[in-house]
C-alpha positions in Angstrom: -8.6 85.5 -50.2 -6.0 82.4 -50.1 -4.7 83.9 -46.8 -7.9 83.9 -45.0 -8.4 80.2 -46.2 -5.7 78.9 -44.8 -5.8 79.6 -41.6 -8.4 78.5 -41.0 -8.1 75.1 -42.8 -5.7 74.8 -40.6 -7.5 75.5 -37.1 -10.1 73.5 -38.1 -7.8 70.2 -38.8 -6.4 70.9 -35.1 -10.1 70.6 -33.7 -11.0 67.8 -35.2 -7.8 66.3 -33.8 -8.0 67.2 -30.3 -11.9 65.7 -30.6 -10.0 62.3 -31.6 -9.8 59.8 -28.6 -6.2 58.6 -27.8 -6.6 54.5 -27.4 -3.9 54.9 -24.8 -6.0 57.4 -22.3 -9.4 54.8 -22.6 -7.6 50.7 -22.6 -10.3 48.9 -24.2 -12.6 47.0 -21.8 -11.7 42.9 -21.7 -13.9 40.8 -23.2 -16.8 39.4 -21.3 -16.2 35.9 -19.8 -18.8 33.2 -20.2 -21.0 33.9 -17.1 -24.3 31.1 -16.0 -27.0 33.2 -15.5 -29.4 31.1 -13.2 -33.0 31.9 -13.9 -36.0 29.8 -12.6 -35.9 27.8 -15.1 -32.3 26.7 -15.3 -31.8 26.7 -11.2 -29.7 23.1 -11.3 -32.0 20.7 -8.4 -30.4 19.6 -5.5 -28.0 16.7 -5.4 -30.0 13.6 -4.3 -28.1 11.2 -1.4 -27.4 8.4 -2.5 -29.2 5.2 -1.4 -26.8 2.9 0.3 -26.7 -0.7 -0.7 -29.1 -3.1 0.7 -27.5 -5.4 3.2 -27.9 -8.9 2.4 -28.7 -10.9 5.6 -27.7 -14.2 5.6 -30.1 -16.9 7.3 -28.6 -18.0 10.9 -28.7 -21.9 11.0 -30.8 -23.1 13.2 -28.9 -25.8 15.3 -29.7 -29.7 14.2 -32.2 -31.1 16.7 -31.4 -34.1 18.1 -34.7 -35.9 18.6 -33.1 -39.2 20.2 -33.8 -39.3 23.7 -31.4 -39.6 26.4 -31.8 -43.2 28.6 -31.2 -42.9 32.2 -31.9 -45.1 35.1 -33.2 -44.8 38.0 -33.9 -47.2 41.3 -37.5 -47.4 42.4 -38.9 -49.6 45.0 -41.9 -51.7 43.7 -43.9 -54.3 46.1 -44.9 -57.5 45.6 -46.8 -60.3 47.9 -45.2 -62.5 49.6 -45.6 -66.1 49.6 -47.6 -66.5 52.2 -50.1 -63.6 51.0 -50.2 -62.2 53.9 -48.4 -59.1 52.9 -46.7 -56.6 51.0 -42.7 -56.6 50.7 -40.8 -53.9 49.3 -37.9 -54.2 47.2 -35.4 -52.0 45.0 -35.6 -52.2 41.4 -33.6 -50.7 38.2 -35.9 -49.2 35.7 -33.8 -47.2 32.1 -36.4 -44.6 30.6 -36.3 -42.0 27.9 -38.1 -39.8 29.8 -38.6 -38.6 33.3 -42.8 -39.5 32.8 -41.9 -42.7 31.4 -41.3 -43.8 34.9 -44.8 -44.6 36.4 -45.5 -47.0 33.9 -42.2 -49.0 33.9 -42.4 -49.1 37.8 -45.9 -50.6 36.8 -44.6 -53.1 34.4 -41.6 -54.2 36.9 -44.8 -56.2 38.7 -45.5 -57.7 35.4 -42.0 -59.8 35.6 -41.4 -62.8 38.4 -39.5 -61.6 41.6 -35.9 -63.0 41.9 -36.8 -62.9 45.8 -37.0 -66.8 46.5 -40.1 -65.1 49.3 -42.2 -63.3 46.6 -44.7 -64.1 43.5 -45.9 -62.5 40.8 -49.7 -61.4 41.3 -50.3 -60.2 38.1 -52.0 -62.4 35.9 -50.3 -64.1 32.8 -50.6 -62.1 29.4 -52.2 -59.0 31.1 -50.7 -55.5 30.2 -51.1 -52.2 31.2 -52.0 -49.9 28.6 -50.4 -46.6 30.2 -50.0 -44.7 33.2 -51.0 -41.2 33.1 -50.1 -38.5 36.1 -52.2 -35.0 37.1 -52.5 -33.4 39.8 -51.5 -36.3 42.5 -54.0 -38.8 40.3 -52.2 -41.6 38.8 -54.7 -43.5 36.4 -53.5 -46.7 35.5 -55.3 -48.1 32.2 -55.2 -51.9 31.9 -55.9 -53.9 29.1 -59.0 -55.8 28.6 -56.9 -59.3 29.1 -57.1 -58.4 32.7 -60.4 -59.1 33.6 -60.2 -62.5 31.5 -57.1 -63.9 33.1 -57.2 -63.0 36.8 -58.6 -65.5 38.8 -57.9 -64.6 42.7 -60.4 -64.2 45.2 -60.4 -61.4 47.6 -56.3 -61.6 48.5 -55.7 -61.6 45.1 -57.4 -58.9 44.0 -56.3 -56.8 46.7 -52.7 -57.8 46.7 -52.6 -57.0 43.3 -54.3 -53.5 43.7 -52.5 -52.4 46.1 -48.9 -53.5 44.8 -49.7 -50.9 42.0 -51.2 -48.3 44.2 -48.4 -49.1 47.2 -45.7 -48.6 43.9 -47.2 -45.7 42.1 -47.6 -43.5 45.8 -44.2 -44.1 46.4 -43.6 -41.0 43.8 -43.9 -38.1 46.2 -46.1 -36.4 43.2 -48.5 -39.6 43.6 -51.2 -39.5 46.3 -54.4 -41.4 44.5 -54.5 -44.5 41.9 -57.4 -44.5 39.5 -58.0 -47.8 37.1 -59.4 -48.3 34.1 -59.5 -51.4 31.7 -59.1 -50.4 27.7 -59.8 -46.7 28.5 -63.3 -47.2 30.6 -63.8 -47.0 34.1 -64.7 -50.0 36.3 -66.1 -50.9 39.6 -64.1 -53.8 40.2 -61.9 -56.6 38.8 -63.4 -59.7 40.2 -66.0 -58.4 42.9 -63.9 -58.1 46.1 -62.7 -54.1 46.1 -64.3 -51.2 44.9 -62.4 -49.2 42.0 -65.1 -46.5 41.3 -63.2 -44.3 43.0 -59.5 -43.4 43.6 -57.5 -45.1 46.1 -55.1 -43.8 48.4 -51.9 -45.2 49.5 -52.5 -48.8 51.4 -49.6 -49.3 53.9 -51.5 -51.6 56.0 -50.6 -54.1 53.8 -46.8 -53.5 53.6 -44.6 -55.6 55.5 
């Protein structure tokens, strides 16, 4: 009975040994590594650009303005009676403006002062003024004040020696072709009764020596 035991105590310890895994024929897997598993829900976004800086523009300085004007001169001829008042003589004068429309009414006002000429006089009446000289379109329009028509005192020669020195002076601008008067702004029909200033007068070389 111990003889049949035995044997096969013993064949049944082999199997069970042979059934045993060898750790040397299966290495042990290596342990997992930390792995991100994107879902949905943990997809990272995008990187955003990044704005760039706003760039601050400094204000360009305007240049300073220079607001004085510049005087220049200029020569002009101007014409004044002569003595006798029989005519018109033309003669050279130096007039300093500011500006190139400044000129009609300092040729004007030249008349207002005595001639040095020992030959000529001054038509223009004392204390009159001229108020300002406007040009448009070839139309001068000379405004006198109302001391004008007070102070003059010439008869026919003197009022048209003294109208057509102005007119003579002013259409000697080649931009000048008519003379239009006016006294404080209003228009008149004549001075003292001798020559009609309704309407605007051309250039009068008859009179011009």
């Amino acid at each position: 009975m111990n003889k049949i035991f035995l044997p096969a105590m013993l064949a049944l310890l082999l199997l069970t040994a042979g059934c045993e895994q060898n750790p040397s024929d299966n290495p042990p897997e290596p342990p997992a590594q930390n792995k991100t598993v994107v879902t949905p829900e943990t997809k990272p976004e995008p990187s955003k650009p990044v704005p760039e800086p706003e760039k601050t523009v400094q204000p360009r300085e305007n240049p300073p303005v220079n607001n004085e004007k510049t005087e220049q001169s200029m020569n002009i001829k101007v014409y004044y009676p002569d003595d006798s008042g029989m005519r018109l003589v033309e003669v050279e004068r130096e007039i300093i403006v500011g500006d190139e429309d400044e000129k009609y009414i300092a040729a004007v006002e030249t008349l207002l002062d005595e001639p040095v000429e020992d030959n000529l006089t001054r038509i223009f009446p004392k204390n009159a003024g001229i108020r300002s000289v406007t040009v448009s379109d070839g139309l001068a329009i000379v405004d006198f004040d109302g001391s004008i028509l007070k102070n003059f005192v010439g008869g026919s020669t003197g009022e048209e020696f003294l109208i057509g020195s102005i007119v003579d002076t002013l259409t000697n601008f080649p931009e000048i072709n008519r003379v239009k008067f006016l006294v404080d702004g209003q228009e008149i029909e004549t001075l003292s009764g001798h020559m009609d200033l309704s309407a605007p007068l051309e250039r009068m070389s008859d009179l011009i020596q």
